[in-house]
C-alpha positions in Angstrom: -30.1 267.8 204.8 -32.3 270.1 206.0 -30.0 273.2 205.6 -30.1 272.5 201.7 -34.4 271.6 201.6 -34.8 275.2 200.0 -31.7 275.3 197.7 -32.8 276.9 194.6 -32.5 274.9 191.3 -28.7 276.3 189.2 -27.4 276.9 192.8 -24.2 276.0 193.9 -22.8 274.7 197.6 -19.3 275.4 198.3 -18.2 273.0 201.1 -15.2 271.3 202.6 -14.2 267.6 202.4 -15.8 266.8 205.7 -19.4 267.5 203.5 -18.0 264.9 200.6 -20.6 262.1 201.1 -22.7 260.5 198.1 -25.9 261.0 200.0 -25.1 264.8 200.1 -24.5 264.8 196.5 -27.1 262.9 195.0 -29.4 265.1 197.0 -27.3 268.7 195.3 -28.3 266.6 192.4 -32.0 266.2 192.7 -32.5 269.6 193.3 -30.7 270.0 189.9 -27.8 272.2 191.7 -23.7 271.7 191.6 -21.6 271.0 193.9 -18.2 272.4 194.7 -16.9 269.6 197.7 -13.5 268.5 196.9 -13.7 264.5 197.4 -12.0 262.9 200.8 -9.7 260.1 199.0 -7.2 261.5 196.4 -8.5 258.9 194.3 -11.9 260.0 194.3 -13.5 261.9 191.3 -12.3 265.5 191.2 -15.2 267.8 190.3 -13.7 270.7 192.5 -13.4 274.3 190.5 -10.0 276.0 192.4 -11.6 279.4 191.8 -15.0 278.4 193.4 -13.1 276.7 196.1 -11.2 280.1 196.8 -14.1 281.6 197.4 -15.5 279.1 200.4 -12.2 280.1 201.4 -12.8 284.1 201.5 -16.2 283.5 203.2 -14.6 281.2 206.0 -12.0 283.5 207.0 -14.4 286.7 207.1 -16.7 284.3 210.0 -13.0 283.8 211.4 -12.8 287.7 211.6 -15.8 288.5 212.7 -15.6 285.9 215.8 -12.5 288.4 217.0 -15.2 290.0 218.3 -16.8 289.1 221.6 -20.4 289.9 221.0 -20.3 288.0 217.6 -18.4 285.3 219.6 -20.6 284.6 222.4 -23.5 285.3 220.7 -25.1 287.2 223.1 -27.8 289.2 222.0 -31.3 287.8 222.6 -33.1 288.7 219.2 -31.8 287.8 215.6 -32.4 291.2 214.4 -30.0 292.7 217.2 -27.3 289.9 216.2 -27.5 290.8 212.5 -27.2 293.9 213.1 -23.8 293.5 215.2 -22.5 290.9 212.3 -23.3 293.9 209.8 -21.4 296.5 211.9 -19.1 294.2 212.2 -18.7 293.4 208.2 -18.5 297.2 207.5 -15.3 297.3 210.0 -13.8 294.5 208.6 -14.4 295.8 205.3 -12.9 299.5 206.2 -10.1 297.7 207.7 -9.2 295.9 204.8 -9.1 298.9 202.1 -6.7 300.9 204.3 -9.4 303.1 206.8 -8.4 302.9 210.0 -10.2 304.0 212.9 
């Protein structure tokens, strides 16, 4: 709960199902923000936008790409600043990659 204290009001959390518990949501709720979690049980309401969901997707297989690479992996810079950095080098190379520059 405490990676959500500071979520702005309108915002929205893109999750998995292993985030799909009522506590979790009533919180989202409270804070008056939505929530994008598809629910564990097929049964259970299904508030889940596809798009939205596609989206969590995108952003969980660019962290899959960036952990290709060992210093992003290991996490072995010392500073914050110097690890951002790498991830932002990093981002632009995936990014290059992807619209056909190759280096």
């Amino acid at each position: 709960m405490d990676l959500i204290k500071d979520l702005p009001k309108g915002a929205m959390l893109l999750a998995d199902k292993g985030y799909d518990a009522n506590a979790l949501r009533i919180v989202i709720t409270e804070r008056k923000a939505w929530a994008n979690i598809p629910p564990r049980e097929p049964q259970g309401p299904d508030l889940l936008q596809p798009l939205l969901y596609r989206a969590r997707n995108l952003v969980e297989r660019f962290f899959n790409k960036a952990k290709q690479f060992r210093r992003i992996a290991t996490r072995c810079d010392k500073l914050a600043k110097n690890y951002l950095a790498a991830l932002k080098l990093v981002s632009i190379r995936t990014w290059l990659r992807g619209n056909g520059y190759t280096f």
